[in-house]
BABA-208307 format. One line per 3 residues: number of its first residue (from 1); their letters; for each residue x, y, z of C-alpha. Coordinates in pm, whole numbers. Last residue first. Layout:
N
NUM) a) X,Y,Z | ...
! end
This chain:
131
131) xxx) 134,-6313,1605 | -53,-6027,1587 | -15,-5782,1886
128) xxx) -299,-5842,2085 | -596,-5643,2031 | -643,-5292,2254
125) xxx) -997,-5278,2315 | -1198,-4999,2573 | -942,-4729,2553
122) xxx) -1109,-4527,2282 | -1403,-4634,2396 | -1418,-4381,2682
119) xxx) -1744,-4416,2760 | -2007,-4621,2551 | -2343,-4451,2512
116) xxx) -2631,-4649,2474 | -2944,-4465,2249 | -3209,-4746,2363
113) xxx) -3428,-4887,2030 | -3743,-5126,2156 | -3822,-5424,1981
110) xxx) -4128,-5579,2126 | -4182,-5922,2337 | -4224,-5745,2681
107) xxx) -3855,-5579,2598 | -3625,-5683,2289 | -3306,-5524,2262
104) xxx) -3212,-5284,1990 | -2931,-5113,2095 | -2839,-4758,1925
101) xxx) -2493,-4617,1909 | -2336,-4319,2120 | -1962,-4346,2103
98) xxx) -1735,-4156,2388 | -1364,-4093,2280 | -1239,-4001,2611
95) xxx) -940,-3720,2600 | -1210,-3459,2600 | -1152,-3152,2361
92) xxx) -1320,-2828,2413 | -1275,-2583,2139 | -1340,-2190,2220
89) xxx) -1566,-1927,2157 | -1622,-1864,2483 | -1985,-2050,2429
86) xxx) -1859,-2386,2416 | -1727,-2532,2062 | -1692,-2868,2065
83) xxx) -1415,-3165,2059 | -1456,-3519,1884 | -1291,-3407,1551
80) xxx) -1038,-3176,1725 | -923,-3591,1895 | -701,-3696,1589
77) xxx) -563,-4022,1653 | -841,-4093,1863 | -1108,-4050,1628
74) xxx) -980,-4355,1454 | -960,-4548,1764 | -1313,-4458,1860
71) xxx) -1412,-4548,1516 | -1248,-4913,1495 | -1389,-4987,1864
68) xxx) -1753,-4879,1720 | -1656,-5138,1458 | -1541,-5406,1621
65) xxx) -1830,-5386,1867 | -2074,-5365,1594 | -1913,-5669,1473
62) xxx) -1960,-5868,1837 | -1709,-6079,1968 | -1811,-6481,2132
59) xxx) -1580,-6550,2343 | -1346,-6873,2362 | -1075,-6672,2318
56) xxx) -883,-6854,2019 | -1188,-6935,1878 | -1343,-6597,1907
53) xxx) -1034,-6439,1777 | -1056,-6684,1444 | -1372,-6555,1400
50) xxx) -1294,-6181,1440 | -1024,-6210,1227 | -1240,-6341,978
47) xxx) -1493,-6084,1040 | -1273,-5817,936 | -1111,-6026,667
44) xxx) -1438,-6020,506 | -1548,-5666,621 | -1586,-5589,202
41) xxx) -1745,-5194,232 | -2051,-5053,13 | -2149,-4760,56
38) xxx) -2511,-4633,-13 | -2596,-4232,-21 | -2816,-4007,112
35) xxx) -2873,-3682,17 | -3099,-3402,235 | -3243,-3119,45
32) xxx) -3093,-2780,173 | -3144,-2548,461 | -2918,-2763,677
29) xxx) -2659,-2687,405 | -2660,-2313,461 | -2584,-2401,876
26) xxx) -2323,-2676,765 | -2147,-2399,512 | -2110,-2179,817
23) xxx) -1973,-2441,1085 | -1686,-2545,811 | -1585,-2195,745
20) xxx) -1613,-2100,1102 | -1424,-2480,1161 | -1121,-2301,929
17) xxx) -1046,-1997,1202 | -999,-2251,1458 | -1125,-2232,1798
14) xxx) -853,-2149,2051 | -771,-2461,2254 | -913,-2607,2596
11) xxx) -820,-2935,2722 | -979,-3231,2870 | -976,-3481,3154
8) xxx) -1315,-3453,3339 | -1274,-3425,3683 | -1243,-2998,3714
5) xxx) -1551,-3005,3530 | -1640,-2997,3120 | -2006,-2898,3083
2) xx) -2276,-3111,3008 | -2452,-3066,2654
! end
């Protein structure tokens, strides 16, 4: 993990006494069986809006854009749940909301998977307000 420097914007608070808790019942839990589960979510308006957008725009928007852009924002609200413990004991938190996601693009006529991070996505969309 890279180490805040003097350029990154960020700021240093004690670590809470609840993420001990938190960090301890992780570390038993890693022991355990894994569960998965299935969700199911209706993104019809979602992708509605982004239609209609598209139109408007004359761009063509991407979904998993949409949504990394929804989670960024969401993070951003509360920015503890982005930040990390460094070895003082202490919680780092960055005022970027980076978002590492997979891209599949196709290279020599195979799908390869390429972790992409996107910086600062927190700030990357700001929609219009609606009219």
């Amino acid at each position: 993990m890279e180490h805040p420097t003097a350029n990154d914007p960020f700021t240093v608070q004690p670590y809470p006494r609840i993420r001990h808790a938190t960090r301890d019942l992780l570390h038993t839990a890693a022991r355990k069986h894994m569960i998965h589960a299935m969700v199911e979510v209706d993104v019809t308006e979602a992708r509605q809006r982004l239609r209609r957008v598209g139109r408007q725009s004359g761009e063509a928007l991407s979904f998993t854009g949409y949504v990394i852009a929804c989670c960024a924002r969401a993070v951003d609200r509360d920015r503890s749940v982005h930040g990390y413990r460094d070895l003082r004991n202490r919680l780092i938190i960055f005022e970027d909301v980076d978002v590492s996601t997979p891209i599949e693009p196709v290279v020599e006529g195979k799908n390869q998977v390429i972790p992409t991070i996107i910086r600062a996505a927190n700030r990357r969309y700001r929609p219009a307000p609606p009219r």
